[in-house]
Residue frames as qw, qx, qy, qz and C-alpha x, y, z in Angstrom:
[[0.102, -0.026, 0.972, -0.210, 98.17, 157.96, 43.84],
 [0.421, -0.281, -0.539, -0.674, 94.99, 156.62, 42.46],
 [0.395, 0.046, 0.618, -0.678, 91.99, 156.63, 44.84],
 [0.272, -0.239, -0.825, -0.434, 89.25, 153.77, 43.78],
 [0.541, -0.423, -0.120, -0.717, 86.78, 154.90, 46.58],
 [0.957, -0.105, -0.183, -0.201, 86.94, 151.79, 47.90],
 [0.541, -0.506, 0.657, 0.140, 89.79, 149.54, 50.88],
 [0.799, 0.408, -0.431, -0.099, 91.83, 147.38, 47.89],
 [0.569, -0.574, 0.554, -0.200, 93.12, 144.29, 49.88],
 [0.661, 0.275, -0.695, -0.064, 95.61, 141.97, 48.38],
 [0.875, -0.407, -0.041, -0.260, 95.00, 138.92, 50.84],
 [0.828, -0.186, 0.421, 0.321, 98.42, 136.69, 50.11],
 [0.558, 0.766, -0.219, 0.234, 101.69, 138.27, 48.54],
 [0.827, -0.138, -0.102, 0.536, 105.31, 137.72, 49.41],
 [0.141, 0.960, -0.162, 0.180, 107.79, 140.68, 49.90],
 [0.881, -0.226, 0.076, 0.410, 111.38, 140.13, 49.88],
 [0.030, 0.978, -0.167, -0.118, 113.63, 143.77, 50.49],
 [0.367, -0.617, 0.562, 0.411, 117.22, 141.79, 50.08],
 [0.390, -0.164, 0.688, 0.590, 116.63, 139.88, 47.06],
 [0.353, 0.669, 0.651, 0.065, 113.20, 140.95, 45.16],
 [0.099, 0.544, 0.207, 0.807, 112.12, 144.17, 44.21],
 [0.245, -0.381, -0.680, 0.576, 110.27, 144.61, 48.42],
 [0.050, 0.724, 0.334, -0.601, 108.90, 148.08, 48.93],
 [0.147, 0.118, -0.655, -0.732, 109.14, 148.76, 44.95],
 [0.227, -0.297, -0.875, -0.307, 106.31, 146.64, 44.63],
 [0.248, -0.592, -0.679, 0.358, 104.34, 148.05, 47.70],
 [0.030, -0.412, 0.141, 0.900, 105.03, 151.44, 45.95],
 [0.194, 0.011, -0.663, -0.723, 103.47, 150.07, 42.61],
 [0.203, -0.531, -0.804, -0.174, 100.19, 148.50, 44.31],
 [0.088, -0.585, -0.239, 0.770, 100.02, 152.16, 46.53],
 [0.244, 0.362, -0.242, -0.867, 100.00, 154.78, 43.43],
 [0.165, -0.072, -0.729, -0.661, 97.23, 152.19, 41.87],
 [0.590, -0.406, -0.219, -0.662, 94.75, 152.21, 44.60],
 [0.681, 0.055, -0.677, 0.273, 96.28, 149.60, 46.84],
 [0.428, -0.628, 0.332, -0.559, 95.51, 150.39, 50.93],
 [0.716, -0.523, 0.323, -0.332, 96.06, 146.85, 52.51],
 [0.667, 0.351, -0.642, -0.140, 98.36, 143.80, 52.12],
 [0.860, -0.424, 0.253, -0.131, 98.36, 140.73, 54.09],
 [0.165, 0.735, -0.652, 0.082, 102.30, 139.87, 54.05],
 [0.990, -0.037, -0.134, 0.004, 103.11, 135.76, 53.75],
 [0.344, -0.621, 0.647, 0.279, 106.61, 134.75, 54.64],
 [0.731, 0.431, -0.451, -0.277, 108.50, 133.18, 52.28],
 [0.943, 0.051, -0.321, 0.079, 109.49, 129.68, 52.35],
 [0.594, -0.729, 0.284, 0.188, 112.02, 129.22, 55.20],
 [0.708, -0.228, 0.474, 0.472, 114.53, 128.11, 52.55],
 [0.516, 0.713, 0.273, 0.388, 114.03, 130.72, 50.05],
 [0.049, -0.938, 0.241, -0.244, 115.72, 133.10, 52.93],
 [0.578, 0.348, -0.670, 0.310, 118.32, 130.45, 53.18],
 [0.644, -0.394, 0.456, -0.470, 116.99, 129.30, 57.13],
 [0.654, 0.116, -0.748, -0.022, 117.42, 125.59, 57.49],
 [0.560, -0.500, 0.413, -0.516, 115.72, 125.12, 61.07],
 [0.470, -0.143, -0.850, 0.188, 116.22, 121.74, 63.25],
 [0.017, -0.319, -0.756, 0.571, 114.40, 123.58, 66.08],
 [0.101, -0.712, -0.685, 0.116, 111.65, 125.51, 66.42],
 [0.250, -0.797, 0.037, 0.548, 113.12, 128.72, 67.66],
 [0.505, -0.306, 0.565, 0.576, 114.83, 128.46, 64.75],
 [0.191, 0.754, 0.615, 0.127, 111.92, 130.07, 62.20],
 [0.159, -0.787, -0.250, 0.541, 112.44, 133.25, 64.23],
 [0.023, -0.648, 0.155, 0.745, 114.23, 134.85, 61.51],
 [0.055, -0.338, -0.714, -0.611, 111.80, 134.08, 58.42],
 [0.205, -0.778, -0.593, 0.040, 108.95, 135.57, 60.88],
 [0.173, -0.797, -0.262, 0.516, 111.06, 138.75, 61.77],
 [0.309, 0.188, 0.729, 0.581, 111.64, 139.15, 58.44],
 [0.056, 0.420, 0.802, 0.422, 108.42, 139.28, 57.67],
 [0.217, -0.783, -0.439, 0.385, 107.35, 141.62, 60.34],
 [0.358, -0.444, 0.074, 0.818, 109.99, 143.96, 59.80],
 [0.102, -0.026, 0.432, 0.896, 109.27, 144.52, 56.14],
 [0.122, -0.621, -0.760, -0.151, 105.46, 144.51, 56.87],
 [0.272, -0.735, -0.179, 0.595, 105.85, 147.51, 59.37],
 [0.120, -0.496, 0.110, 0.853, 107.86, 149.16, 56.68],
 [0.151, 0.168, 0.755, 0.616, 105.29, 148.69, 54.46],
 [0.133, -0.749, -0.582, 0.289, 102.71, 150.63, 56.20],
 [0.233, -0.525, 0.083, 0.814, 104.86, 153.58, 56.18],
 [0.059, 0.008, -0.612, -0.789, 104.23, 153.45, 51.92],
 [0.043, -0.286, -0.843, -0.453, 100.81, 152.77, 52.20],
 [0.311, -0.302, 0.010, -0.901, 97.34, 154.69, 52.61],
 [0.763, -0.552, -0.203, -0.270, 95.89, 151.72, 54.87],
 [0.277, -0.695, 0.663, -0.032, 98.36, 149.07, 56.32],
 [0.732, 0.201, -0.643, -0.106, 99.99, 145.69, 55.92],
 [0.777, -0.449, 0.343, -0.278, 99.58, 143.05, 58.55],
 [0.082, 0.325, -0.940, -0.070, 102.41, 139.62, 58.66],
 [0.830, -0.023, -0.096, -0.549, 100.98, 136.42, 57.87],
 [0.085, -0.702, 0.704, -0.064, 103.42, 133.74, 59.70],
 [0.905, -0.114, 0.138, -0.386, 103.87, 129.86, 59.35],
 [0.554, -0.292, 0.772, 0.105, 105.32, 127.08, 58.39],
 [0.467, 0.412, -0.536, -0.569, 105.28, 126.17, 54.05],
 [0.927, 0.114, 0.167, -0.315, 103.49, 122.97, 53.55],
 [0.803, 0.566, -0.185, -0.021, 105.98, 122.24, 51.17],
 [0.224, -0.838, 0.454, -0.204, 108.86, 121.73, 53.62],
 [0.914, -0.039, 0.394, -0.086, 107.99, 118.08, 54.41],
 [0.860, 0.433, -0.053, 0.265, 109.72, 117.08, 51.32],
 [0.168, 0.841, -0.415, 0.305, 112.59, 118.99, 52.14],
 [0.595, -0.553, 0.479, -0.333, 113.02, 117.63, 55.18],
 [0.857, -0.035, 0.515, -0.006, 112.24, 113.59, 54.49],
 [0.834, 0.507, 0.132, 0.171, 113.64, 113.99, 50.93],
 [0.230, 0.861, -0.328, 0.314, 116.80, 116.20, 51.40],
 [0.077, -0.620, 0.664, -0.411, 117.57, 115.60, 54.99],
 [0.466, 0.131, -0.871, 0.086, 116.65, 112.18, 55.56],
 [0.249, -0.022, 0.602, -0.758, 113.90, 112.64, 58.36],
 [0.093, -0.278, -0.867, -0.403, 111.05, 110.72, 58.69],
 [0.150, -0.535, -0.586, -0.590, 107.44, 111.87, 58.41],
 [0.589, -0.690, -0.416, 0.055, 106.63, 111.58, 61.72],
 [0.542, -0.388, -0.062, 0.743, 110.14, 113.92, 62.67],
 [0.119, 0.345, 0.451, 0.815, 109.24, 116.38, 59.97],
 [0.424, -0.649, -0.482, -0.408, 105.61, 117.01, 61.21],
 [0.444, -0.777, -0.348, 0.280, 107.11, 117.60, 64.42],
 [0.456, -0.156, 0.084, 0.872, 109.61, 119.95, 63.51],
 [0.080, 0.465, 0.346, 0.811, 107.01, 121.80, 61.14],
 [0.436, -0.861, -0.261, 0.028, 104.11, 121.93, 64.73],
 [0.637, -0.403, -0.177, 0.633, 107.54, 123.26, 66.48],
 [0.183, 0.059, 0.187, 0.963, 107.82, 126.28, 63.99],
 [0.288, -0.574, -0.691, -0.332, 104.26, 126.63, 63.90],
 [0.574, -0.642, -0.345, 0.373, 104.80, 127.35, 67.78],
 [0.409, 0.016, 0.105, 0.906, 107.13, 130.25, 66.83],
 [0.117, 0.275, 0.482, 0.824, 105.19, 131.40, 64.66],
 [0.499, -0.715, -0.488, -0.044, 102.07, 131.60, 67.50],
 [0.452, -0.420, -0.286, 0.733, 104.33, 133.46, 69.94],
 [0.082, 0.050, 0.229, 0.969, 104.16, 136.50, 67.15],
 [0.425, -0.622, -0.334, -0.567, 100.14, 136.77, 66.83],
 [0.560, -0.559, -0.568, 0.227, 100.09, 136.15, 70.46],
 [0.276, -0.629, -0.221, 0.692, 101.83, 139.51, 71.11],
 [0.355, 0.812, 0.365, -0.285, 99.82, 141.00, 68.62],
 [0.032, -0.635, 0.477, 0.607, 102.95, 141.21, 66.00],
 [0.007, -0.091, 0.878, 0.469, 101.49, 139.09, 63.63],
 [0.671, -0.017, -0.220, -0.708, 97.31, 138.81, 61.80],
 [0.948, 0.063, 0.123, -0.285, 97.42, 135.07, 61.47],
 [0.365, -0.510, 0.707, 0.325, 98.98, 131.90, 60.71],
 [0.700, 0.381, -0.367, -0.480, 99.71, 129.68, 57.50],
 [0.539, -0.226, 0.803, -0.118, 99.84, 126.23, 57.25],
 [0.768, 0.366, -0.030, -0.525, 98.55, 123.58, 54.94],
 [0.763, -0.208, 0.600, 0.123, 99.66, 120.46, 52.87],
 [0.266, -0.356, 0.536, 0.718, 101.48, 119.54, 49.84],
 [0.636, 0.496, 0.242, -0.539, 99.50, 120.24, 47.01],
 [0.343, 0.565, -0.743, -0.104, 101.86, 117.63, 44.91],
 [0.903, -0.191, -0.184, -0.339, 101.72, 114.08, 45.34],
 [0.012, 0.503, -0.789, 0.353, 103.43, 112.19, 48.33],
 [0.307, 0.105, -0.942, 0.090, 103.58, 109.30, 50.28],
 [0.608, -0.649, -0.439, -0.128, 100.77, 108.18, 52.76],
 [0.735, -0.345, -0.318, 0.489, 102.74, 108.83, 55.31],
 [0.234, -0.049, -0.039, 0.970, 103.93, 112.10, 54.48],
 [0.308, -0.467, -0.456, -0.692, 100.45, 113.02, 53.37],
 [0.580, -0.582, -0.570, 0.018, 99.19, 112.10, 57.02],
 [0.527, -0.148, -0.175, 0.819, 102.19, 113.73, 58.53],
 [0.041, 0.158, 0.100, 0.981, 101.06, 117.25, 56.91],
 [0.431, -0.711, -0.348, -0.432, 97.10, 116.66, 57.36],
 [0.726, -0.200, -0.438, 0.491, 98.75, 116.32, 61.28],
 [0.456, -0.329, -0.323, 0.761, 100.22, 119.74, 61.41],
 [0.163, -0.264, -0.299, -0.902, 97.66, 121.62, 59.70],
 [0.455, -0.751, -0.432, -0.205, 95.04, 120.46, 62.52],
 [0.438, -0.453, -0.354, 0.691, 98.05, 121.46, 64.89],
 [0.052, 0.343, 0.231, 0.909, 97.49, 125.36, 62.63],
 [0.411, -0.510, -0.451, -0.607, 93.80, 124.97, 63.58],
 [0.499, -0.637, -0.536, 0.239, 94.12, 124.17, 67.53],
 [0.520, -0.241, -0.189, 0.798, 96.48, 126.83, 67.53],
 [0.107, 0.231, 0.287, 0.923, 94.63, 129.12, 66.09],
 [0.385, -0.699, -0.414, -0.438, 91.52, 128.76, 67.95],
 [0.620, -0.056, -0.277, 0.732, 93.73, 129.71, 70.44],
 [0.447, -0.170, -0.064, 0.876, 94.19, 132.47, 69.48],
 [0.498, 0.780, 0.351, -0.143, 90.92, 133.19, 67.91],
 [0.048, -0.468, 0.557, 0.685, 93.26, 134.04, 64.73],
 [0.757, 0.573, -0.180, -0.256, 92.83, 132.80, 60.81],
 [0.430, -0.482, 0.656, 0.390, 94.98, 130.72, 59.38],
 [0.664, 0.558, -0.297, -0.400, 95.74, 130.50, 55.55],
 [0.842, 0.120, 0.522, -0.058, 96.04, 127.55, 54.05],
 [0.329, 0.637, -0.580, -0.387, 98.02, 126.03, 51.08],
 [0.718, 0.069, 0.670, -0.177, 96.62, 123.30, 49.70],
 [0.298, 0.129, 0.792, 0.517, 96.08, 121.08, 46.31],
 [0.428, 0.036, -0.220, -0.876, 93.36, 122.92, 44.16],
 [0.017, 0.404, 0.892, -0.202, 89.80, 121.67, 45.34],
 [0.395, -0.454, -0.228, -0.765, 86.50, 123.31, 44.88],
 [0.761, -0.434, -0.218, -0.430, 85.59, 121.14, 47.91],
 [0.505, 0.143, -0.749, 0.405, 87.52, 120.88, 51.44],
 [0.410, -0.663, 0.160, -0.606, 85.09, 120.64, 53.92],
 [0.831, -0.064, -0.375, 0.406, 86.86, 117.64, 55.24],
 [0.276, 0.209, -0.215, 0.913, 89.36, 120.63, 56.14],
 [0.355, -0.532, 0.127, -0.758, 86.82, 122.79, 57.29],
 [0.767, -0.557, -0.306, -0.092, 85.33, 119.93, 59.70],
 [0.799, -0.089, -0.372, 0.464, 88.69, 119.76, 61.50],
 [0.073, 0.249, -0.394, 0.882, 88.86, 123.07, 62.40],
 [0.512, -0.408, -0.215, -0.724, 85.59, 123.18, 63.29],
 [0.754, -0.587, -0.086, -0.282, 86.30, 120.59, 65.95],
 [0.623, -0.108, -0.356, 0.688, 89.41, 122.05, 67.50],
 [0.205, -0.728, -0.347, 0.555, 87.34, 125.18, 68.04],
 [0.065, 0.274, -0.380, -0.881, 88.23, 127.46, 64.79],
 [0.524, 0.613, 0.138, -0.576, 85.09, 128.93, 62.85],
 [0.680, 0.197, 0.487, 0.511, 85.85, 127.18, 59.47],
 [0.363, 0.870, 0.157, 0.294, 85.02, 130.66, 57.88],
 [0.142, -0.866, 0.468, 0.106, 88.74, 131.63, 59.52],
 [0.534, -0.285, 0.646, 0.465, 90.40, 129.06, 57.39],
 [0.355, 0.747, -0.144, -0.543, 91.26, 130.85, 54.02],
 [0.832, 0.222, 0.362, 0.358, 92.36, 128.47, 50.98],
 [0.100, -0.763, 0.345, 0.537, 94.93, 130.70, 49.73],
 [0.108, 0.438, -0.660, -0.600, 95.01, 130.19, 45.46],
 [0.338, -0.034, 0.940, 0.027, 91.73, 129.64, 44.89],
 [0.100, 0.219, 0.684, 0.689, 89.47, 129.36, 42.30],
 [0.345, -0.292, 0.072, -0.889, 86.12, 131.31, 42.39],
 [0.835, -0.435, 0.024, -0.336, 83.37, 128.74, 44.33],
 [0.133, 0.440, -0.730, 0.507, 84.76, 127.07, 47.40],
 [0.746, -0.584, -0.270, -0.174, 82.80, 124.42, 50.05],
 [0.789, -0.181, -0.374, 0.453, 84.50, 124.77, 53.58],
 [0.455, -0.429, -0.208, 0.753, 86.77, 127.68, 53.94],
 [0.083, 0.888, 0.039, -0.451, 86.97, 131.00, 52.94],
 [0.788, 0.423, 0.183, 0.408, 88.49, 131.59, 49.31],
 [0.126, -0.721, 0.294, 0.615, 91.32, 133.77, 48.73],
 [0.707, 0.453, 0.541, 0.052, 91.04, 133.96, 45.34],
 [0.518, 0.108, 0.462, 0.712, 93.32, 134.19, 42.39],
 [0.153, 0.700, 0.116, -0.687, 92.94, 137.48, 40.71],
 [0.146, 0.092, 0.820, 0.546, 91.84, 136.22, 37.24],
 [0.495, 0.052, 0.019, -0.867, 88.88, 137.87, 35.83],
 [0.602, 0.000, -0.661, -0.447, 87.49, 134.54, 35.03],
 [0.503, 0.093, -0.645, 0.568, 87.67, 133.59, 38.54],
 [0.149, -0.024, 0.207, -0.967, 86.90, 137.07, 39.90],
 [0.370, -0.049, -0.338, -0.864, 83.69, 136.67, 38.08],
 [0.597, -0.415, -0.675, -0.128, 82.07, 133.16, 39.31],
 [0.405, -0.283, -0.702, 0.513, 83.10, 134.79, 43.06],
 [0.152, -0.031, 0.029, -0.988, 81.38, 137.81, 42.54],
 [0.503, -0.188, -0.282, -0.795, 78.68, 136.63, 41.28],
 [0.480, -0.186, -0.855, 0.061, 78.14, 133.77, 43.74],
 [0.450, -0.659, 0.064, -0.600, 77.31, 136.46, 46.66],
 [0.929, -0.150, -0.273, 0.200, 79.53, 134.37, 48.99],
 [0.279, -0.880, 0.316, 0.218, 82.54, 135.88, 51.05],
 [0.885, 0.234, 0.005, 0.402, 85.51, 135.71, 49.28],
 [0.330, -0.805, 0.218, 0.442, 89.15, 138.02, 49.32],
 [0.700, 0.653, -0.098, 0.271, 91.46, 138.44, 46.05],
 [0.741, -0.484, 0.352, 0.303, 94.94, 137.73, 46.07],
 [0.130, 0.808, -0.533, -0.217, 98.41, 137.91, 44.03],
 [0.894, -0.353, 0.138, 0.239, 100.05, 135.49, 45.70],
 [0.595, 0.751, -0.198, 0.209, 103.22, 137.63, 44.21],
 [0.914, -0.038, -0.262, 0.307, 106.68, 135.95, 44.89],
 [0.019, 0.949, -0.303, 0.090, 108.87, 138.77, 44.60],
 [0.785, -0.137, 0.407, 0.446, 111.94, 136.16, 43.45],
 [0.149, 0.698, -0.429, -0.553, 114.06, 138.22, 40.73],
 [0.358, -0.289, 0.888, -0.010, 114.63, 134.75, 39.83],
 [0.099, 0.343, 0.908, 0.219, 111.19, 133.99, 38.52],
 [0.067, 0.244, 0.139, -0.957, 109.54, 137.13, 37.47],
 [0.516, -0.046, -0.381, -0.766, 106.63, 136.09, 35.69],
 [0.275, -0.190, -0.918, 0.215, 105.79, 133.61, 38.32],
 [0.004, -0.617, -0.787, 0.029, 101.94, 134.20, 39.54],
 [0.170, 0.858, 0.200, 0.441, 100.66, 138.01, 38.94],
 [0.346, 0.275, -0.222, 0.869, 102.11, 141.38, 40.08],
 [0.010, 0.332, 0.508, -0.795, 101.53, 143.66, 42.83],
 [0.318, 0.114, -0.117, -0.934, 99.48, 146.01, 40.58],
 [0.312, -0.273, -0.753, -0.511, 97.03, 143.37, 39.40],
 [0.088, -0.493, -0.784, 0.366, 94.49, 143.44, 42.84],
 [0.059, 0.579, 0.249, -0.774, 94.01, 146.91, 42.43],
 [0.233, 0.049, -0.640, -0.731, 93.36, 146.73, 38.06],
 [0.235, -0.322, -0.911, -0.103, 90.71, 143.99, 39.28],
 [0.164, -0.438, -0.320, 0.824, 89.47, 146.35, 41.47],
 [0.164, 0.356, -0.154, -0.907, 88.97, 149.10, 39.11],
 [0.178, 0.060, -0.880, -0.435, 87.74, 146.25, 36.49],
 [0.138, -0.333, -0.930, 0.072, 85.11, 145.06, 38.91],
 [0.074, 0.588, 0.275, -0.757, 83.52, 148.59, 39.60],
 [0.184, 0.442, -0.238, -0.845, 83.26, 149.57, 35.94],
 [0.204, -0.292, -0.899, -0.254, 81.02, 145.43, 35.39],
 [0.586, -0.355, -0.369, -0.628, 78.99, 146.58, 37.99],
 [0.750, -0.204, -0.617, 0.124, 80.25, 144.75, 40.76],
 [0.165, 0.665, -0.358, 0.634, 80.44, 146.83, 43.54],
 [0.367, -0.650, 0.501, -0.438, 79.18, 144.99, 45.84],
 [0.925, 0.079, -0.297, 0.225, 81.27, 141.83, 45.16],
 [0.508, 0.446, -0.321, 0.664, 84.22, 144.49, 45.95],
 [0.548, -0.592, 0.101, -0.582, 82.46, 145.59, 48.93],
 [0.953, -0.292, -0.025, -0.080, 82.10, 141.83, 50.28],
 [0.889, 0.172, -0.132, 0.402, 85.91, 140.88, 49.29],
 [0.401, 0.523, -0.236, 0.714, 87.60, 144.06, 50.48],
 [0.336, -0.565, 0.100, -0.747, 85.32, 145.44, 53.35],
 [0.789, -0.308, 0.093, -0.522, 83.10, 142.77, 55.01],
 [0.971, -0.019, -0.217, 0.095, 84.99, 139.22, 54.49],
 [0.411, 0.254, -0.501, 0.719, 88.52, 140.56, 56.16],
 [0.328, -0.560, 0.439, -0.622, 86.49, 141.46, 58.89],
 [0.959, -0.081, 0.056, -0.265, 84.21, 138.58, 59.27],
 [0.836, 0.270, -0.407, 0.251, 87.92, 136.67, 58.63],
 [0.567, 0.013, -0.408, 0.716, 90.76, 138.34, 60.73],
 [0.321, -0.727, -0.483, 0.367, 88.63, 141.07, 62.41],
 [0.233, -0.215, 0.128, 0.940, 90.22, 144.29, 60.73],
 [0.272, 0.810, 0.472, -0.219, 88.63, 146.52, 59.80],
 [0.453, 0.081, 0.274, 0.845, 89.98, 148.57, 56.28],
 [0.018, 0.809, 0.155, 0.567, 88.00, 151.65, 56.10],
 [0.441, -0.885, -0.111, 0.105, 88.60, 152.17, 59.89],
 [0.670, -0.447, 0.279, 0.523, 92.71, 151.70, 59.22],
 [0.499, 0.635, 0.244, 0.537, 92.47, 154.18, 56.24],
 [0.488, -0.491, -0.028, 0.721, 94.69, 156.86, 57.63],
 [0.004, -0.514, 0.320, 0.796, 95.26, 159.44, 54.65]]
């Protein structure tokens, strides 16, 4: 198992043990330096769920727990669950099942709630939320900005994070303002698949060296990501486990160590409070 010297935190990746490749993959980002992964559910309808309530989430969140736990076991830090509610649902809903906006948006706050019960008893890091990053209707568009401030009351709640899935923006402090007055720090809302400079939140940021590079060099917090699907289905969809930890190596041998410092060490605390050198175990 390679040792880079250094916590390697992938920020946002999927892991699916019944139909992907699961703890395969958490094997390949381990023996390349890998020590931390922040575990996303997947879409409630990619594990075939189809909720009308709330409660009804529960099993895409224990899911997510379950195979998060047994991803610790493989690794040389740990993996934490990252629970929520896919932006991209709305459509489902109002376009599939015939609900309007305003019944959607409550159905998605209702899972949302679920998904709060888990961080609340400390079985889950944070939640996700966000809005369609596809064009929709006013209405649906309002519907989602709606239950992504409901992400943000709930989260200052909980003093948690919540990631975010959004259209591609160099600029959402709009977004940040809104946590910022329901009580969440805007630097705990993470744009999850984004490019290197960000106003507002916190980037999680594609692992593209071209990318890599403007967030390094900006001296800004940022975190590097996958976002890998783990669908058998769609295997060259966005990068593989291994690629955080190549970047990794890639960014030590420019010179960047302390970009990798900020993105691996100092911004996951200053985000979700962990600490990865203390939860290096072996």
């Amino acid at each position: 198992m390679e040792d880079l010297g250094t916590p390697v935190l992938d920020n946002h990746l999927h892991l699916d043990p019944e139909h992907g490749r699961g703890l395969d993959a958490v094997r390949d980002f381990a023996r390349l330096g890998g020590t931390h992964l922040l575990v996303v559910n997947k879409p409630s309808w990619h594990l075939g769920v189809d909720p009308e309530t709330g409660p009804e989430f529960r099993p895409v969140f224990e899911t997510t727990v379950d195979v998060a736990e047994a991803a610790t076991d493989l690794l040389p830090g740990r993996a934490w669950p990252v629970l929520g509610v896919h932006p991209g649902l709305v459509s489902r809903l109002v376009d599939d099942r015939g609900l309007s906006p305003e019944a959607a948006g409550d159905l998605m706050r209702a899972g949302l709630d679920c998904a709060a019960e888990f961080v609340r008893a400390g079985e889950a890091l944070a939640l996700k939320s966000g809005r369609p990053h596809y064009e929709v209707s006013e209405a649906v568009w309002e519907s989602s900005n709606e239950v992504m401030r409901h992400a943000f009351a709930l989260a200052a709640d909980l003093e948690c994070a919540v990631q975010l899935h959004t259209e591609a923006s160099e600029d959402l402090t709009e977004v940040a303002a809104w946590a910022d007055e329901r009580g969440l720090p805007s630097h705990r809302v993470v744009k999850h698949y984004a490019g290197g400079r960000l106003a507002g939140p916190t980037p999680s940021v594609m692992s593209e060296k071209d990318r890599l590079e403007v967030a390094a060099e900006s001296g800004e917090p940022f975190l590097m990501e996958t976002d890998f699907v783990d669908d058998p289905d769609r295997p060259g969809m966005v990068l593989g486990p291994k690629t955080v930890p190549r970047r990794v190596r890639w960014l030590l041998e420019s010179g960047h160590d302390e970009a990798v410092e900020r993105a691996h060490v100092r911004t996951p605390e200053r985000v979700y409070g962990i600490d990865t050198r203390a939860t290096l175990s072996r």
